[in-house]
VOBA-1610 file (N, C-alpha, C; in pm, whole numbers, padded with zeros to 5 digits, always signed):
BEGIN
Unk+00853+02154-01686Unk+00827+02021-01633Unk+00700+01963-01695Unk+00701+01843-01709Unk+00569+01739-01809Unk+00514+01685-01713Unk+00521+01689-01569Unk+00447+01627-01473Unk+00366+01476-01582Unk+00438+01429-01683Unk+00341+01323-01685Unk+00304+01211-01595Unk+00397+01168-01461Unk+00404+01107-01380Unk+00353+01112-01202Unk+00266+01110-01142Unk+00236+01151-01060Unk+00227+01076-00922Unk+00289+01102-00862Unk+00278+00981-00697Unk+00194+01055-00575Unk+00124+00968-00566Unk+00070+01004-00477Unk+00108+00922-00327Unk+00146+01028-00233Unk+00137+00918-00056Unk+00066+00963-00004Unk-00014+00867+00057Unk-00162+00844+00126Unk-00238+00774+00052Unk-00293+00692+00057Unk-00420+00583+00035Unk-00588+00619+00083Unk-00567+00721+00173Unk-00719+00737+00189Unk-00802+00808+00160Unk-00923+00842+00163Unk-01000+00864+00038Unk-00935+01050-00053Unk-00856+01143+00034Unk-00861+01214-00023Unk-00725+01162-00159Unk-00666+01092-00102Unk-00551+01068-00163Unk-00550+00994-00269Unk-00703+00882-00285Unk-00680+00827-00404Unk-00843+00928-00473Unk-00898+01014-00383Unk-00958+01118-00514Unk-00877+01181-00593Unk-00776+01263-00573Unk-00631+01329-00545Unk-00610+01256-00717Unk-00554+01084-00721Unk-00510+00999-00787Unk-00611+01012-00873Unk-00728+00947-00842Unk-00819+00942-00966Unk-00838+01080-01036Unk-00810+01222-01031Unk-00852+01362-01081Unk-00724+01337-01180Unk-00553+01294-01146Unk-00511+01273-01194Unk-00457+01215-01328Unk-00539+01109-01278Unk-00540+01018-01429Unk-00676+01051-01504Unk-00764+01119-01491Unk-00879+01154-01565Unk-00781+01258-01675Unk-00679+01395-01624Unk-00577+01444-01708Unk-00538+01395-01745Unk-00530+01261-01785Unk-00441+01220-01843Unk-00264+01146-01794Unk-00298+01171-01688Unk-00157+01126-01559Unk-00150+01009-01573Unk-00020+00910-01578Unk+00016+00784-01493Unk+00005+00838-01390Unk-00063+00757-01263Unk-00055+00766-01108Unk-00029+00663-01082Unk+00065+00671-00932Unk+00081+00580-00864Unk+00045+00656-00720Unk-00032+00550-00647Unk-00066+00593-00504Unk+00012+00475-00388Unk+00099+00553-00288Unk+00175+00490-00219Unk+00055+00477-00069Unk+00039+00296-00062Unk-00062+00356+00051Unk-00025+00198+00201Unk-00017+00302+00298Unk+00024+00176+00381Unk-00041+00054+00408Unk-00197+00014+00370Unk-00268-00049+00411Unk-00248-00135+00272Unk-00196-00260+00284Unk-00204-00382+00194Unk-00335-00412+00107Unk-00469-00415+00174Unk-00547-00394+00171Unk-00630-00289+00019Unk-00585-00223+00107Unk-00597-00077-00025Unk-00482-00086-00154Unk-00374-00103-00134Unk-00273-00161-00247Unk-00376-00294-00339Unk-00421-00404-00265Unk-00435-00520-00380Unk-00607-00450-00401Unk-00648-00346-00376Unk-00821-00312-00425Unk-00778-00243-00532Unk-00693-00105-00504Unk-00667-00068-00629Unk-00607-00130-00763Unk-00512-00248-00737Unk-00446-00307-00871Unk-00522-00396-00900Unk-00613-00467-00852Unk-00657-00602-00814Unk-00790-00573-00881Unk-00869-00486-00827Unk-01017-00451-00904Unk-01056-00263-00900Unk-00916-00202-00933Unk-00991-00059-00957Unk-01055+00045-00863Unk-01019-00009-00760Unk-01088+00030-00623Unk-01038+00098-00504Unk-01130+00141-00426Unk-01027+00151-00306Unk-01197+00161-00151Unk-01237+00032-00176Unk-01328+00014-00075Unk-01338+00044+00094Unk-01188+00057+00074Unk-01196+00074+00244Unk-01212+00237+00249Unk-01165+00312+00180Unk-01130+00442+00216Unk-01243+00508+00116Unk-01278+00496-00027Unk-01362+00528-00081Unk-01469+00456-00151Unk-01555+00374-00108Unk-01632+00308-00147Unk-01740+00340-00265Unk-01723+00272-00342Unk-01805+00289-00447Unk-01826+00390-00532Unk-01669+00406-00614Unk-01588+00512-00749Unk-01477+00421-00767Unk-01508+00414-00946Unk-01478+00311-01023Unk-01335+00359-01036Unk-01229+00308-01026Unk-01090+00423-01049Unk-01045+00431-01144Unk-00980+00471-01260Unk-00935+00493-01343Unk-00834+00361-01354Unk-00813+00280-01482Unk-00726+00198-01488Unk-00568+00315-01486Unk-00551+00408-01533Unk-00404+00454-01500Unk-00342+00440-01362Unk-00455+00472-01256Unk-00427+00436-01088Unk-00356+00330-01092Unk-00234+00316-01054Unk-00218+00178-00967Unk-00150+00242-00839Unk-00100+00133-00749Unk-00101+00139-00597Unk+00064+00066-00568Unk+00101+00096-00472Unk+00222+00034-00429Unk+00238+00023-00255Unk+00308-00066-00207Unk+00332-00034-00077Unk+00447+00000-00019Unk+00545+00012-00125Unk+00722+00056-00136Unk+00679+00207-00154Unk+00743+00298-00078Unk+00725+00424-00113Unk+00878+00460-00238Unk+00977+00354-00254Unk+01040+00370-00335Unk+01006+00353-00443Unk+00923+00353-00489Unk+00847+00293-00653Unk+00852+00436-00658Unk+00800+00533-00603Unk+00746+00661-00651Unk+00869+00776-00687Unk+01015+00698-00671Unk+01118+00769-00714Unk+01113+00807-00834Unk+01075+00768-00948Unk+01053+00776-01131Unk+00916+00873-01134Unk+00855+00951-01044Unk+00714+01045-01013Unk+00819+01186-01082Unk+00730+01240-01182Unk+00788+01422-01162Unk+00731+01520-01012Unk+00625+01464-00974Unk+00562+01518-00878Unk+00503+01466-00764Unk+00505+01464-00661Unk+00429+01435-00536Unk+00343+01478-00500Unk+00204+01439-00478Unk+00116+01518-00366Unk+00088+01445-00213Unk+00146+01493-00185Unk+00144+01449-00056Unk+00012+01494+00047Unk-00067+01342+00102Unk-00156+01365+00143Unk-00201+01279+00300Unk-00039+01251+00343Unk-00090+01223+00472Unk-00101+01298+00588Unk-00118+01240+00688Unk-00204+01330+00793Unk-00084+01474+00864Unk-00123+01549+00896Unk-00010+01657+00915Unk+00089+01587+01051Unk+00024+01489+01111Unk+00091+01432+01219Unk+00180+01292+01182Unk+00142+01283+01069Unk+00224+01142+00979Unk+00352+01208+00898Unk+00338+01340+00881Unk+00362+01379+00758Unk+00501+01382+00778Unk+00590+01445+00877Unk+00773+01428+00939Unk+00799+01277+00909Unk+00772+01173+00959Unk+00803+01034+00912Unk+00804+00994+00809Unk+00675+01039+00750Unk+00701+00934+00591Unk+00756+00990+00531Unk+00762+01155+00568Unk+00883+01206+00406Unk+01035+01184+00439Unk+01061+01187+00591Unk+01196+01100+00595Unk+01215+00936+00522Unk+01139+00881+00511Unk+01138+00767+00459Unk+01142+00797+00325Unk+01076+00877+00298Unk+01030+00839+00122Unk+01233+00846+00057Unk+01205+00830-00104Unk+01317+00819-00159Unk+01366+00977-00208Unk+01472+00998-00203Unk+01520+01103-00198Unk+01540+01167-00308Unk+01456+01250-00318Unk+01390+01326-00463Unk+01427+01462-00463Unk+01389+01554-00580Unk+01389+01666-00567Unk+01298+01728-00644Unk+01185+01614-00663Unk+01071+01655-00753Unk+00982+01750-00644Unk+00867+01842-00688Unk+00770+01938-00646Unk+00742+01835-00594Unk+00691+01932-00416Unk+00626+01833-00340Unk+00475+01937-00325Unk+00359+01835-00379Unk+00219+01923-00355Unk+00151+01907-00208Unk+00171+01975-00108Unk+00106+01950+00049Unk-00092+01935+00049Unk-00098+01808+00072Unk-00270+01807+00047Unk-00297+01812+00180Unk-00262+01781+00287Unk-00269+01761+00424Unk-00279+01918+00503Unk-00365+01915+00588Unk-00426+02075+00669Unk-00436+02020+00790Unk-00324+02089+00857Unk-00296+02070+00999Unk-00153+02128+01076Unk-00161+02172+01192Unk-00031+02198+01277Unk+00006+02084+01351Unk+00157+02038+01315Unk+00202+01946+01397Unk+00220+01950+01568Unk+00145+01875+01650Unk+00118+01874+01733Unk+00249+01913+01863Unk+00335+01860+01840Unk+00454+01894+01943Unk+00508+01995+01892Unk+00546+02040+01756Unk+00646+02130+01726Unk+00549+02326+01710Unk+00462+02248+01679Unk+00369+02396+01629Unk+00376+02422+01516Unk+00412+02319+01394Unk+00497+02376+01266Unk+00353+02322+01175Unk+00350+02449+01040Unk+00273+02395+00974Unk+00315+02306+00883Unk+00236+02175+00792Unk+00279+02132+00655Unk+00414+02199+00617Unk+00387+02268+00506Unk+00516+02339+00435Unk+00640+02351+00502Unk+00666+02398+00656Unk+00760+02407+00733Unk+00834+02251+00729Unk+00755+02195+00747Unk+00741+02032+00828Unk+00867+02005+00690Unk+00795+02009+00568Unk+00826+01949+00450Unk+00996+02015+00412Unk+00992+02151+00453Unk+01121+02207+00420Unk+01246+02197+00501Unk+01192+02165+00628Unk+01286+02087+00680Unk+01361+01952+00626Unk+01240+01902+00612Unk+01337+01736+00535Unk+01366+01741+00412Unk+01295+01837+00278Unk+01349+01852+00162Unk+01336+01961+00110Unk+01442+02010+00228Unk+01484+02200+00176Unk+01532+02198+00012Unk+01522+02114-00076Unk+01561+02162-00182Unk+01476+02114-00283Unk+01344+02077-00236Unk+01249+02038-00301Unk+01136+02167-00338Unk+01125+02165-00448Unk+01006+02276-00483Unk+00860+02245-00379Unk+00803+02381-00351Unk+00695+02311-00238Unk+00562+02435-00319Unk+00408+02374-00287Unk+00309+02388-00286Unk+00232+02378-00224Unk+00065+02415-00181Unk+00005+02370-00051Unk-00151+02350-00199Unk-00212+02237-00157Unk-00309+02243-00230Unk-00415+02236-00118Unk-00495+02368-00122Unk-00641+02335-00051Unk-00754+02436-00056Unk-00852+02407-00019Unk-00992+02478-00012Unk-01107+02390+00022Unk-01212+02401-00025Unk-01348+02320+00032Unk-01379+02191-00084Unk-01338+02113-00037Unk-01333+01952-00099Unk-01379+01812+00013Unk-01496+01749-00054Unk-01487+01667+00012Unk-01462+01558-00100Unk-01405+01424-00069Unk-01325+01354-00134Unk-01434+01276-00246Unk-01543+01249-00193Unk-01600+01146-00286Unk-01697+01291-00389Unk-01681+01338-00342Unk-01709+01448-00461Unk-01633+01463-00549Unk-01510+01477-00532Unk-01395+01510-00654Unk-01429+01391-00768Unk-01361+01267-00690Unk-01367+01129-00745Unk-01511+01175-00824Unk-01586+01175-00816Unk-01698+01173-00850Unk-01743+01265-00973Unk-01626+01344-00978Unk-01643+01404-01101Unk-01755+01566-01076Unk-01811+01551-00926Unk-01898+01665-00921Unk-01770+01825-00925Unk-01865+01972-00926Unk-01774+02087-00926Unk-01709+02113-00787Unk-01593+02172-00824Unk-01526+02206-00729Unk-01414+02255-00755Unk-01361+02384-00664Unk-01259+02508-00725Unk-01172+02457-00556Unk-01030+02513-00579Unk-00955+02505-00473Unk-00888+02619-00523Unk-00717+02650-00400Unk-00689+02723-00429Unk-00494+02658-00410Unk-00407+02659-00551Unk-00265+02600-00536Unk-00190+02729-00529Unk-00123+02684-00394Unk-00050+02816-00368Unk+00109+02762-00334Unk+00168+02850-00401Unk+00359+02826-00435Unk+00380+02952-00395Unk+00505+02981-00372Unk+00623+03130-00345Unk+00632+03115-00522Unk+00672+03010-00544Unk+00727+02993-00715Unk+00573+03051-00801Unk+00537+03134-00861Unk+00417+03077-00896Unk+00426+03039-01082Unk+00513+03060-01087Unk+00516+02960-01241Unk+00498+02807-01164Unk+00576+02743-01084Unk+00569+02646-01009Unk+00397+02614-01034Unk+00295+02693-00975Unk+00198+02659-00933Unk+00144+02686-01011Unk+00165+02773-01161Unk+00076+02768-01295Unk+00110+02643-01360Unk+00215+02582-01356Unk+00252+02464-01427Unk+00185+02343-01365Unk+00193+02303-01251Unk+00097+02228-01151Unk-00064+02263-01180Unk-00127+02358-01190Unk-00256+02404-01234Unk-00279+02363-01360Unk-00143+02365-01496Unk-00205+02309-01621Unk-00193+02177-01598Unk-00154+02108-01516Unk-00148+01934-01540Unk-00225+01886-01431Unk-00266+01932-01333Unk-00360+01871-01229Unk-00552+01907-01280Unk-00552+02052-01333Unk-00715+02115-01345Unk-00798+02017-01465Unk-00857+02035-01442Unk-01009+01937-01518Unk-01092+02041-01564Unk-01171+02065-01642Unk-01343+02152-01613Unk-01355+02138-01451Unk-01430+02018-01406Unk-01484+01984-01277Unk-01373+02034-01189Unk-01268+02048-01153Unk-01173+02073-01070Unk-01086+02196-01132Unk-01129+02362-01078Unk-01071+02424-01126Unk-00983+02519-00989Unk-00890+02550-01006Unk-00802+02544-00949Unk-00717+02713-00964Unk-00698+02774-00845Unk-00714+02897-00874Unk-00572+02956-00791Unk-00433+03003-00860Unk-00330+03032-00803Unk-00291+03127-00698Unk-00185+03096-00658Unk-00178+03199-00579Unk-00005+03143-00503Unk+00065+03303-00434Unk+00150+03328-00387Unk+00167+03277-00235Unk+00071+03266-00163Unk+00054+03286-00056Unk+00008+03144+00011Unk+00152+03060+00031Unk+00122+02931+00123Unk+00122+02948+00218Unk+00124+03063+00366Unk+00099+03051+00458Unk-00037+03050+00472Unk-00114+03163+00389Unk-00227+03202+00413Unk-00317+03068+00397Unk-00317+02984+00248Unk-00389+02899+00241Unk-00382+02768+00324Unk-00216+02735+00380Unk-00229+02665+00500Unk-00291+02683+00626Unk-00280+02814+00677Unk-00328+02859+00792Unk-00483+02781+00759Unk-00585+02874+00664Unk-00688+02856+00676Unk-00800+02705+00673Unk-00691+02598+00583Unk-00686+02468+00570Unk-00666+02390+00749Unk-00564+02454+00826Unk-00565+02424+00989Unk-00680+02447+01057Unk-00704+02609+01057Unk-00791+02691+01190Unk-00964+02567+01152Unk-01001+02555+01019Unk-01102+02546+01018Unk-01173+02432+01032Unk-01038+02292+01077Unk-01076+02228+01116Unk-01105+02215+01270Unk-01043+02269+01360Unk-01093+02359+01452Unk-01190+02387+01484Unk-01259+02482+01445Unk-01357+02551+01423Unk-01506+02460+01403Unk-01456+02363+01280Unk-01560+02211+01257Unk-01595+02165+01373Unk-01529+02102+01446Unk-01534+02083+01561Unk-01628+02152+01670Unk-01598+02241+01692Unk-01698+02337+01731Unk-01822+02392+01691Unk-01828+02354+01525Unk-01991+02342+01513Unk-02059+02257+01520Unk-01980+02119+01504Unk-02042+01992+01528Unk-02070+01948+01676Unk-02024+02040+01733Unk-02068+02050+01908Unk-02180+02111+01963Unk-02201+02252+01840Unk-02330+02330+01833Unk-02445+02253+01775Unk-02421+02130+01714Unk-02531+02060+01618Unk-02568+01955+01709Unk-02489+01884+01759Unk-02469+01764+01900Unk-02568+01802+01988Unk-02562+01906+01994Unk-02601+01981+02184Unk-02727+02070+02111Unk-02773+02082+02005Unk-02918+02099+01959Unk-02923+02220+01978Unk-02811+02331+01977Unk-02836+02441+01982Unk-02891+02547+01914Unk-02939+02490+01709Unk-02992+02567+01664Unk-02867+02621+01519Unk-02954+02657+01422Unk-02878+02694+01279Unk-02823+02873+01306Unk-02872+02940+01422Unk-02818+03035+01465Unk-02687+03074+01506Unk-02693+02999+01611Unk-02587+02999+01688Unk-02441+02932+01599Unk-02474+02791+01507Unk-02387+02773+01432Unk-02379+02896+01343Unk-02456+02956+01235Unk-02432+03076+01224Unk-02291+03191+01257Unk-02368+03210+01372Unk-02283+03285+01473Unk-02106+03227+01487Unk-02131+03126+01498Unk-01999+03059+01544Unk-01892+03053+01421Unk-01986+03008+01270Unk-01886+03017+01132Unk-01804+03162+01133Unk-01899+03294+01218Unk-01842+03422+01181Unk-01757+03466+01240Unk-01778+03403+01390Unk-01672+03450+01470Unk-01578+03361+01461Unk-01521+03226+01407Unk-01429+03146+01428Unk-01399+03207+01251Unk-01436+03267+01184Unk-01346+03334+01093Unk-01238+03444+01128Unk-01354+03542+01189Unk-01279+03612+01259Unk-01117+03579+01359Unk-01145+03451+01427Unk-01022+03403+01470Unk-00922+03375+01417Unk-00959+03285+01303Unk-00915+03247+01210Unk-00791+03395+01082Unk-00875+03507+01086Unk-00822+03588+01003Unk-00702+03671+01117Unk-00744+03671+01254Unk-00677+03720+01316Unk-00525+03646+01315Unk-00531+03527+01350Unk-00433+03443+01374Unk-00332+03433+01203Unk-00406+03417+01090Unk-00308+03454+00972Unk-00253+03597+00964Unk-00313+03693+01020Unk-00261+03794+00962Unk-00142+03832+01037Unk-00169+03777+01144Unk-00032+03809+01296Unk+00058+03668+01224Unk+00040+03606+01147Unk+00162+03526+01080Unk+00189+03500+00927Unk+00108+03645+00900Unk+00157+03701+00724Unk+00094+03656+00630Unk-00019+03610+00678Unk-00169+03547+00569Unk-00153+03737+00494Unk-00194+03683+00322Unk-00344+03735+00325Unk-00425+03754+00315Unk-00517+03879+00380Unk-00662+03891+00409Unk-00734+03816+00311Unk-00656+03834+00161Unk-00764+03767+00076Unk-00783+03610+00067Unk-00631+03603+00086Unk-00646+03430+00116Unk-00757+03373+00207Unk-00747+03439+00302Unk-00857+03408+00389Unk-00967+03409+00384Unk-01036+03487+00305Unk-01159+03508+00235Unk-01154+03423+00145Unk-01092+03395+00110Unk-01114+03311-00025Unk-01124+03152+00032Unk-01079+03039-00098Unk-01148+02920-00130Unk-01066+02816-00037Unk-00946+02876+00016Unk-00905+02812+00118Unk-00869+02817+00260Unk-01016+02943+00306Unk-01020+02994+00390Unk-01157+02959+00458Unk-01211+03046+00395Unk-01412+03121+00428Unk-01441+02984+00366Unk-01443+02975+00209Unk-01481+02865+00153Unk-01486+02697+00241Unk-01328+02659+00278Unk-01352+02545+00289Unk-01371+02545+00482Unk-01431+02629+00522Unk-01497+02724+00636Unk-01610+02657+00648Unk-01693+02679+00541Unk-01786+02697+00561Unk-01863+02556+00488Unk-01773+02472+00438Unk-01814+02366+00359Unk-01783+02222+00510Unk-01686+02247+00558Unk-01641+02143+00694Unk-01752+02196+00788Unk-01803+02295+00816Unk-01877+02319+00964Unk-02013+02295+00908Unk-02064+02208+00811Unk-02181+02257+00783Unk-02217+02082+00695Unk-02138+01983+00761Unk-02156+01874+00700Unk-02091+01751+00791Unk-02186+01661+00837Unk-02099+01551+00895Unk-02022+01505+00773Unk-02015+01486+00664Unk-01904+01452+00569Unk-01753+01458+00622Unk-01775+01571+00688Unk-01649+01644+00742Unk-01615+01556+00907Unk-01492+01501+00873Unk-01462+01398+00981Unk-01461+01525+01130Unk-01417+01610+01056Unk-01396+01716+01229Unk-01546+01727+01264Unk-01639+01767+01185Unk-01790+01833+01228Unk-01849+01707+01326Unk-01828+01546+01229Unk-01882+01453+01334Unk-01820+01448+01463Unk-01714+01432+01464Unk-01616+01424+01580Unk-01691+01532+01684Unk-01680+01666+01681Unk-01804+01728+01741Unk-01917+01772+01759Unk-01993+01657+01664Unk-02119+01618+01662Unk-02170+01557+01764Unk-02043+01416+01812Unk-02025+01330+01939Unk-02024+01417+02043Unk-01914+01487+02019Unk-01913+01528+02159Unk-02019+01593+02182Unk-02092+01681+02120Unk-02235+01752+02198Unk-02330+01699+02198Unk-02324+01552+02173Unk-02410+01467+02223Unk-02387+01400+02348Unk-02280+01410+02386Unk-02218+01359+02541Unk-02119+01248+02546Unk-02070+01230+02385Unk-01945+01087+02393Unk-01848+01166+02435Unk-01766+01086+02465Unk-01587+01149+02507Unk-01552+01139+02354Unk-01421+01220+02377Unk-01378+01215+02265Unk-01269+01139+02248Unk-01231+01079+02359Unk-01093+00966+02355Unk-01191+00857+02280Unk-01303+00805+02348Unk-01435+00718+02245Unk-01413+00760+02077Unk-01449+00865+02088Unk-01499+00921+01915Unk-01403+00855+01837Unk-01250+00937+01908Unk-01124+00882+01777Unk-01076+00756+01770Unk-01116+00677+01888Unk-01093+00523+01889Unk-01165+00468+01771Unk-01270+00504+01770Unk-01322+00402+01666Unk-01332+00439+01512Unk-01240+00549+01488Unk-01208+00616+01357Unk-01067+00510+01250Unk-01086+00468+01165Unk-00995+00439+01092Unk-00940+00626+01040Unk-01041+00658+00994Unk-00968+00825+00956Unk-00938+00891+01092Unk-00851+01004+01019Unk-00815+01135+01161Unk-00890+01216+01121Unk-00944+01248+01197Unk-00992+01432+01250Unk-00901+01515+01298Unk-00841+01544+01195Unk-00699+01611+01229Unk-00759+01779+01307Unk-00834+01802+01319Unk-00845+01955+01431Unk-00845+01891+01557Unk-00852+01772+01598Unk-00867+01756+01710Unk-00655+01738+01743Unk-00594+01719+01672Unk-00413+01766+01736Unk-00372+01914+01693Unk-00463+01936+01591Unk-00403+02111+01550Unk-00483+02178+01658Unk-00623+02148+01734Unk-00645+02251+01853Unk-00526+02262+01975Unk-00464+02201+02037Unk-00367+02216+02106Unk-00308+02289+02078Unk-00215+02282+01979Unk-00086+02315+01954Unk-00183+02488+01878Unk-00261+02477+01835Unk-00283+02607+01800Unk-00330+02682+01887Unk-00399+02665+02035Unk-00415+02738+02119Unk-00329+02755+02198Unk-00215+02719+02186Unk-00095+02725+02260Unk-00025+02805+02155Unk-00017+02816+02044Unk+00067+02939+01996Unk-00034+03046+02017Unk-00164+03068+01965Unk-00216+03164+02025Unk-00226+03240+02152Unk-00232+03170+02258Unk-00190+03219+02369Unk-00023+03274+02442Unk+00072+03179+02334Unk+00194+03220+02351Unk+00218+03378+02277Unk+00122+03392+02160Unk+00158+03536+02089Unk+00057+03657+02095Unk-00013+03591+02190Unk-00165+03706+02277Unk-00217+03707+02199Unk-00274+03603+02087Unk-00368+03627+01923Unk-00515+03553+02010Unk-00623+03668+02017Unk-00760+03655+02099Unk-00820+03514+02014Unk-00814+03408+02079Unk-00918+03308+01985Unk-00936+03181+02104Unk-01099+03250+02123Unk-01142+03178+02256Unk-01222+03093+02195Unk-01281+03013+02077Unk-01308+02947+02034Unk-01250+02818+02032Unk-01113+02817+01959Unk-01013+02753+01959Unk-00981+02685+02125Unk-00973+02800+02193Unk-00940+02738+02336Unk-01024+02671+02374Unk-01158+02723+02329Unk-01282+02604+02417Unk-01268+02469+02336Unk-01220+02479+02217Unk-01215+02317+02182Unk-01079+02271+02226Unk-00979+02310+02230Unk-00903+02247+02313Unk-00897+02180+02440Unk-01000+02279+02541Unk-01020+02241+02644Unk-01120+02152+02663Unk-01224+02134+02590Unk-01327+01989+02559Unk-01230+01916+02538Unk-01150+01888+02404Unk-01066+01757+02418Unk-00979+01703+02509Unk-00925+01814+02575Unk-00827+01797+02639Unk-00937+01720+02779Unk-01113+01800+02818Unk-01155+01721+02930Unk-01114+01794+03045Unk-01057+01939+02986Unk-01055+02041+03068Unk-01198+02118+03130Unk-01297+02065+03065Unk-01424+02151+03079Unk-01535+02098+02988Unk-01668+02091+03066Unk-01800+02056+02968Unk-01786+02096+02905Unk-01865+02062+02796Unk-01954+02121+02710Unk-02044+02201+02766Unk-02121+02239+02870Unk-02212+02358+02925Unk-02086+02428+03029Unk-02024+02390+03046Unk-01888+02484+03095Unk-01836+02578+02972Unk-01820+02475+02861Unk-01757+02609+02736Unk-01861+02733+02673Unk-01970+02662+02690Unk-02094+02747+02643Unk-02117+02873+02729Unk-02063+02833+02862Unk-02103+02962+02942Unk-02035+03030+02972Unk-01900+02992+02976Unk-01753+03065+02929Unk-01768+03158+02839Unk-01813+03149+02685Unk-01803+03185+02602Unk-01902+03309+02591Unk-02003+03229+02644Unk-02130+03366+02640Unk-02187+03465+02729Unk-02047+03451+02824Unk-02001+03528+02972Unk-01908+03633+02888Unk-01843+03631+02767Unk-01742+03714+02714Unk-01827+03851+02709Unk-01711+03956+02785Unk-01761+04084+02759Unk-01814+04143+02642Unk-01912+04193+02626Unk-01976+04240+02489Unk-01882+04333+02405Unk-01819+04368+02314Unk-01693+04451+02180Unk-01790+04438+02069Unk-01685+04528+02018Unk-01742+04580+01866Unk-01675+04474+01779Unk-01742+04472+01694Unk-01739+04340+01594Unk-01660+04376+01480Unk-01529+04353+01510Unk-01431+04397+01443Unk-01294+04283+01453Unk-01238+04240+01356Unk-01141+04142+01364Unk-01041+04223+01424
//
């Protein structure tokens, strides 16, 4: 495959960084994006102001608001939200080009990750999961940064690696799309929960503390659903771990930044044009965890903050009421 053609769905900022890395290889891109708005910035002046402000885009970018334009694409990366993601690929045009999953999240009613989501509606579409520690105006930006593309196929995902990688964007294969999905979900999660530790002024310790043990959760919960270990350790695990809990950049970290400052969080996401997608994958992931006895009381305490099940000095003392164990995943 010549992947010279590349579509991108989603418009926001990861989706037209995504686009612009694209056409720096050398790609025609097209980015399918619902906001009109973002369609006439990118064709109109090179841009995409609402979602990424100020990165010049590549004239190969252009934009559409027909997701049928992107039928003539060899490839998709698909980069909307894991809770968008069942709708628009029923909509899109009926392809059988590689679909690349940029989106990290469990769908909220079903429990299903990305990849599942996707093989349901185009079981006969080649599938990929692209992720690790990226924040968007970095890519665009041309600064370093390694991820990790993971296929069952992996010629699939060496061939995708020679037409997507840059110098600046290097890109590192692998077999194992549960593992790198899982870890792309739990850790937005987890964000959340340090941005609650940063809110509530608790100290670079305790966040600390919290990156190690919400790994720990984190490795527990892939391995009881066929991660592996190394995935998890690695760049789309630990890595983009430790890059979300450690940066308001990271839409989840602010989101519980608010809250441990004392906003609600029905407030926080109101006034978000973006999602903080850990705040629908905590539900549904503490509810499979608890449905399959996988220990991750982390997870539950952010569920139960959003949900308004319990303070913030209710989860804190919950948590640090837990019987003392050996520190062992």
């Amino acid at each position: 495959m010549n992947f010279d053609r590349i579509g991108v769905i989603g418009g926001g900022a990861w989706g037209t960084a995504l686009a612009q890395l694209a056409a720096t290889g050398g790609r025609n891109t097209v980015i399918w994006a619902r906001e009109p708005d973002v369609v006439h910035g990118i064709n109109g002046g090179h841009a995409n102001p609402i979602f990424l402000p100020g990165i010049a885009l590549d004239p190969a970018v252009t934009a559409t608001g027909n997701l049928a334009d992107l039928g003539a694409c060899d490839a998709w990366l698909v980069v909307v939200p894991a809770q968008h993601m069942r709708s628009v690929l029923d909509q899109a045009p009926n392809s059988r080009v590689p679909l690349v999953l940029c989106a990290k999240g469990i769908e909220e009613g079903s429990g299903r990750l990305v990849h599942e989501i996707a093989r349901e509606i185009r079981s006969d579409a080649p599938l990929a999961v692209l992720s690790g520690p990226t924040f968007a105006h970095e890519v665009a930006s041309g600064l370093p940064t390694a991820v990790t593309l993971a296929a069952e196929d992996l010629a699939l995902a060496e061939q995708l690696r020679d037409r997507l990688a840059v110098p600046e964007f290097r890109i590192y294969v692998s077999d194992d799309v549960v593992g790198a999905e899982i870890g792309g979900a739990v850790k937005n999660v987890l964000a959340i929960a340090c941005g609650v530790v940063e809110g509530r002024g608790l100290g670079q310790n305790a966040r600390a503390a919290l990156i190690a043990r919400g790994f720990a959760e984190m490795t527990r919960f892939g391995l009881a659903r066929g991660a592996q270990r190394e995935t998890l350790a690695g760049l789309s695990g630990l890595g983009d771990l430790v890059l979300t809990c450690s940066s308001t950049s990271s839409r989840n970290y602010s989101l519980g930044k608010g809250i441990g400052e004392g906003r609600a969080a029905t407030e926080l996401m109101a006034d978000r044009r973006t999602v903080a997608e850990g705040a629908f994958t905590a539900p549904a992931l503490a509810r499979i965890a608890r449905d399959e006895g996988i220990d991750m009381p982390i997870v539950q305490a952010v569920a139960d903050l959003l949900a308004g099940r319990c303070s913030v000095d209710g989860v804190l003392e919950a948590l640090l009421a837990r019987p003392p164990k050996a520190e062992a995943v």
